[in-house]
C-alpha positions in Angstrom: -75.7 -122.9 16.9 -78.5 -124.9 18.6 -80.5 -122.6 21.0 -80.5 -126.3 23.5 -76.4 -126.4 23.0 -74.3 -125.7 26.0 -72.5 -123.4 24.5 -75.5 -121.1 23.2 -75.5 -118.4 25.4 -71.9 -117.4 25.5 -70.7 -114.2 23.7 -68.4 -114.8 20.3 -64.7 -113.1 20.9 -61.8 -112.8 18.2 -57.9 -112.7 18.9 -56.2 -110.6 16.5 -52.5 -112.1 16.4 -49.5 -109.8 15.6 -50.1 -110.7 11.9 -53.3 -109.2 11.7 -55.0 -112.7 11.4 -58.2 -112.7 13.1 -59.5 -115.9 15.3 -62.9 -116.0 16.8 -63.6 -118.1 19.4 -66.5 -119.0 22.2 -65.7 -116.9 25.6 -65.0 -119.6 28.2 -68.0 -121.4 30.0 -68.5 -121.7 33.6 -70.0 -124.9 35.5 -73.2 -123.5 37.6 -73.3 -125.2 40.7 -75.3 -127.9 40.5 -76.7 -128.3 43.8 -78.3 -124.9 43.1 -79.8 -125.9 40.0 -83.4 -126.6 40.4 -84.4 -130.3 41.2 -87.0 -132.2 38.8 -86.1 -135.6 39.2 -83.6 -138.2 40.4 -82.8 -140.9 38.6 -81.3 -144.3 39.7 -78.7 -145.7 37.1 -79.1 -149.3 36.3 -77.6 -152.0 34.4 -76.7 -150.5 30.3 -77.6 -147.5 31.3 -75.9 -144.4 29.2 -76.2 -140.6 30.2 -77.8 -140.2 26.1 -80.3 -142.5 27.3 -81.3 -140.9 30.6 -81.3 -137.6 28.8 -83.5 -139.2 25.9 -85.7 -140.6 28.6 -85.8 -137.1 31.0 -85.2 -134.6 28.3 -86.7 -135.9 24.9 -83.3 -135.1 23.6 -80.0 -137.6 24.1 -77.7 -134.7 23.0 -78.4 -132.8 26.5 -76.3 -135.7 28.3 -74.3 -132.1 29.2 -77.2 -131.1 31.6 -77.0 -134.3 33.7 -73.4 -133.8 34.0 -73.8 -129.8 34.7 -76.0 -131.2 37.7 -74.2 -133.6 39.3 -70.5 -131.6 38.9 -68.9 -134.5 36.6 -66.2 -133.5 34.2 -66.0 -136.9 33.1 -69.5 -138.4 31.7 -69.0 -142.0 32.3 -68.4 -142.1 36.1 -71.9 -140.8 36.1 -73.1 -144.1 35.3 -70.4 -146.7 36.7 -71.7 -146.9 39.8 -75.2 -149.6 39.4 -77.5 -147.6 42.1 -76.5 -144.2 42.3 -79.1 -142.0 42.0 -78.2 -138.6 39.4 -79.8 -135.0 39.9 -81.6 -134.3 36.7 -82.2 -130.6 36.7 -85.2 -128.3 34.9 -83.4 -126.9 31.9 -82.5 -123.3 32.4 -82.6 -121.2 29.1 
């Protein structure tokens, strides 16, 4: 796994079912609160604008879209950006 994926840090756990199959899965992920996250920029969405392209633009890297969301507390990508004006918290990454 990616060391920038959002799911880098969390600890591998396995399920062994009452057949003696065994299931590994990610432990569950929690949002960090995003007003805590530390501030580098704000950015004002405009008209076409995508969260891949603000995080190519802020990040170098459209797959860390995730970050933007993790900062502004959206579950749902796209009402990040269907508001023309609103201005987004893009945190500093934390690794």
């Amino acid at each position: 796994m990616a060391t920038t994926s959002r799911y880098a840090n969390l600890p591998v756990l396995t399920h062994v079912g009452a057949d003696g199959r065994v299931v590994s899965y990610l432990s569950r992920r929690f949002l960090p609160p995003g007003s805590s996250m530390p501030l580098m920029v704000g950015v004002t969405v405009t008209q076409g604008d995508r969260l891949d392209l603000i995080a190519a633009r802020t990040f170098g890297d459209p797959e860390q879209f995730w970050r933007i969301c993790d900062a502004n507390h959206a579950l749902d990508p796209f009402e990040l950006t269907a508001t023309l004006g609103r201005v987004l918290r893009i945190a500093s990454p934390q690794f």
